[in-house]
C-alpha positions in Angstrom: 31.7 -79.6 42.1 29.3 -77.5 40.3 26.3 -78.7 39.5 23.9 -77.6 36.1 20.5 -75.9 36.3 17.9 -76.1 33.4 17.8 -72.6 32.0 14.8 -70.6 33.0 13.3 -70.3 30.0 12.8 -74.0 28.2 15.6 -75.0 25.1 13.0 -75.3 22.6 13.8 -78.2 19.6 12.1 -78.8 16.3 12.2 -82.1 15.7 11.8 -83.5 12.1 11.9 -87.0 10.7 12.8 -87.4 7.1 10.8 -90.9 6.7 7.0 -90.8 6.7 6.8 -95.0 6.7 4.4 -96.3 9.2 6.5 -97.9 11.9 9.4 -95.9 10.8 12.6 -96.6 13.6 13.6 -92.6 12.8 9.9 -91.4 14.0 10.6 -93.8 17.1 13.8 -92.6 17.4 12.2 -88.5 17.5 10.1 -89.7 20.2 12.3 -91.4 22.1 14.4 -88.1 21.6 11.3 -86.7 23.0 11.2 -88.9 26.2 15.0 -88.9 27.1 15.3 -85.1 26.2 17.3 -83.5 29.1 15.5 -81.3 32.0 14.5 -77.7 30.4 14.7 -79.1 27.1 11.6 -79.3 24.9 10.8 -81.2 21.9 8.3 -80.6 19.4 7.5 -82.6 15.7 7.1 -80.7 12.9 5.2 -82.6 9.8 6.7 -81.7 6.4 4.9 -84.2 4.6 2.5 -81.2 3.5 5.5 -79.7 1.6 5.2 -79.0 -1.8 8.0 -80.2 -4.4 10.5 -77.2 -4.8 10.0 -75.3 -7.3 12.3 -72.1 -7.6 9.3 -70.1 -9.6 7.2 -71.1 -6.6 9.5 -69.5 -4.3 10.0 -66.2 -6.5 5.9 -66.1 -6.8 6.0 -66.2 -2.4 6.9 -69.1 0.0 3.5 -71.3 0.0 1.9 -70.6 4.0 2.9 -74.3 4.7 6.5 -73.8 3.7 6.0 -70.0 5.6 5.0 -72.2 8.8 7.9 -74.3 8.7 10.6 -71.5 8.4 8.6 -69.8 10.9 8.9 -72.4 13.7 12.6 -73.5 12.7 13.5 -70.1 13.0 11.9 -69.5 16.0 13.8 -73.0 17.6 16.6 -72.3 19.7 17.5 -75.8 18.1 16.8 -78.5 15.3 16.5 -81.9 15.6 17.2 -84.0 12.5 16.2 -87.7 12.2 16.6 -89.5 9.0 16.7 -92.9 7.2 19.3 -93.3 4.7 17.9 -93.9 0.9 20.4 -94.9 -1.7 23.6 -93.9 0.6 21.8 -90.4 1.3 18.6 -88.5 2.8 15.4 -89.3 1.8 13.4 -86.5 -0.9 11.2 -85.3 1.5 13.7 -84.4 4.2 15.9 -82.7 1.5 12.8 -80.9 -0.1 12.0 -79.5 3.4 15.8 -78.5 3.7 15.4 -77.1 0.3 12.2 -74.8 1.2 13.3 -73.5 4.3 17.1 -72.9 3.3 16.4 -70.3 0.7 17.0 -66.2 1.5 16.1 -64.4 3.2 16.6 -65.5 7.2 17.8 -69.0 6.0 16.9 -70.8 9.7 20.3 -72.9 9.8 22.7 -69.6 9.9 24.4 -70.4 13.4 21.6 -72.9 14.3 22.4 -75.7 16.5 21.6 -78.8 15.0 21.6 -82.4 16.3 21.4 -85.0 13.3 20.4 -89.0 14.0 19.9 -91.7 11.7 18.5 -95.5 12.5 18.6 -98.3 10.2 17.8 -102.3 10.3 21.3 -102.5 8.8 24.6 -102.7 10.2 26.1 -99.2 9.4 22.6 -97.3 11.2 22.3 -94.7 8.2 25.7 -93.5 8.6 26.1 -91.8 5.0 22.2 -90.0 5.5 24.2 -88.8 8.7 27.5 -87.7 6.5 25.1 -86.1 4.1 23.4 -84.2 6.2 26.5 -82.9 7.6 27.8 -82.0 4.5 24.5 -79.7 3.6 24.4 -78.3 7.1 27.9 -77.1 6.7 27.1 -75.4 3.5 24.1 -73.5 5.5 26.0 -72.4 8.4 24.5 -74.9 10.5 26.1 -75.6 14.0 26.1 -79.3 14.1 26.8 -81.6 17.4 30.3 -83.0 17.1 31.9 -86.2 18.7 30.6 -89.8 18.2 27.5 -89.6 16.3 24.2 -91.6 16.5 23.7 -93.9 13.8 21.6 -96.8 15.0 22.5 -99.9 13.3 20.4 -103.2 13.8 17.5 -101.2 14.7 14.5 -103.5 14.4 16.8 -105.4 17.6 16.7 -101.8 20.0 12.9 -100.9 19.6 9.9 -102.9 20.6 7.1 -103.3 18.2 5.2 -100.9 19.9 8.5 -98.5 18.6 9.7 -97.5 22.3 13.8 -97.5 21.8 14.2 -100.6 24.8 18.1 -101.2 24.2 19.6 -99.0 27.0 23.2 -98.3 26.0 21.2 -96.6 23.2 19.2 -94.7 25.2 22.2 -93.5 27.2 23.7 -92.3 24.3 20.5 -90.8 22.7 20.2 -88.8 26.0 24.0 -87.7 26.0 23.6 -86.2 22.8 21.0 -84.4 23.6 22.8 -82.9 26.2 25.6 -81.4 23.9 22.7 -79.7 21.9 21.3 -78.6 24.7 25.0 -77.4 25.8 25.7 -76.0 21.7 22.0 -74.1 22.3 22.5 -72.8 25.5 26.1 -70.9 24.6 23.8 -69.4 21.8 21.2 -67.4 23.8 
């Protein structure tokens, strides 16, 4: 039996959350992601609430810096890390405005990125179609996504504490185990 070593050099993840609520379970859920992260795997948070509305005759004019930044970093991930409430059966504006930004030419960041997509949610389904949808643009941009069961936390408000630490444990198991395929879907990429 063989056993797996972290890579030398650390699997570096940009994390993003696509809900900027106070006490949101999807920030939770990106640091939790942060905690239960495998060894040689490193998380950080990027903030797109700075992000200007897309405008196309922005872009043509030059990328803003703060939209720059954020291509810059994603880019320079050997990973993303999408969390996301679902809004009206879909992502919220402001993750899909920061998709929009970074996803125009040239050196789109999702070409052959490996991405790992979560959604949480006090309902039953856990943000299941903000996960489909997701997909569904990340397919369009070439993005590598995780496959196999996918984590959509349902009945959220019962698997976090109030202080927003993800406490339910068969979660956590299977936060950490999909973490480990990016880590897997990154590590074939270097």
């Amino acid at each position: 039996m063989t056993t797996s070593t972290p890579p030398s050099t650390p699997i570096r993840v940009l994390g993003i959350s696509g809900s900027q609520r106070k006490g949101s379970y999807n920030t939770a859920l990106l640091h939790a992601a942060r905690e239960l992260a495998p060894a040689g795997m490193e998380i950080e948070i990027a903030d797109i609430a700075p992000l200007p509305m897309y405008d196309d005759d922005v872009r043509v004019a030059g990328f803003p810096p703060v939209v720059e930044a954020l291509r810059t970093r994603m880019r320079a991930a050997d990973a993303l890390l999408l969390v996301s409430p679902e809004y009206n059966r879909s992502v919220p504006a402001i993750l899909k405005n920061a998709i929009d930004w970074a996803s125009r030419a040239p050196d789109q960041p999702f070409d052959g990125k490996p991405v790992a997509i979560m959604t949480a949610s006090p309902g039953a389904l856990g943000g299941i179609m903000a996960n489909h949808h997701l997909r569904q643009i990340l397919v369009f941009l070439n993005g590598q996504t995780v496959s196999g069961p996918e984590v959509a936390i349902g009945d959220a408000k019962a698997k976090f504490d109030e202080q927003g630490r993800l406490t339910h444990q068969p979660t956590r198991d299977f936060v950490a185990a999909h973490l480990a395929k990016l880590a897997a879907l990154a590590s074939r990429g270097r």
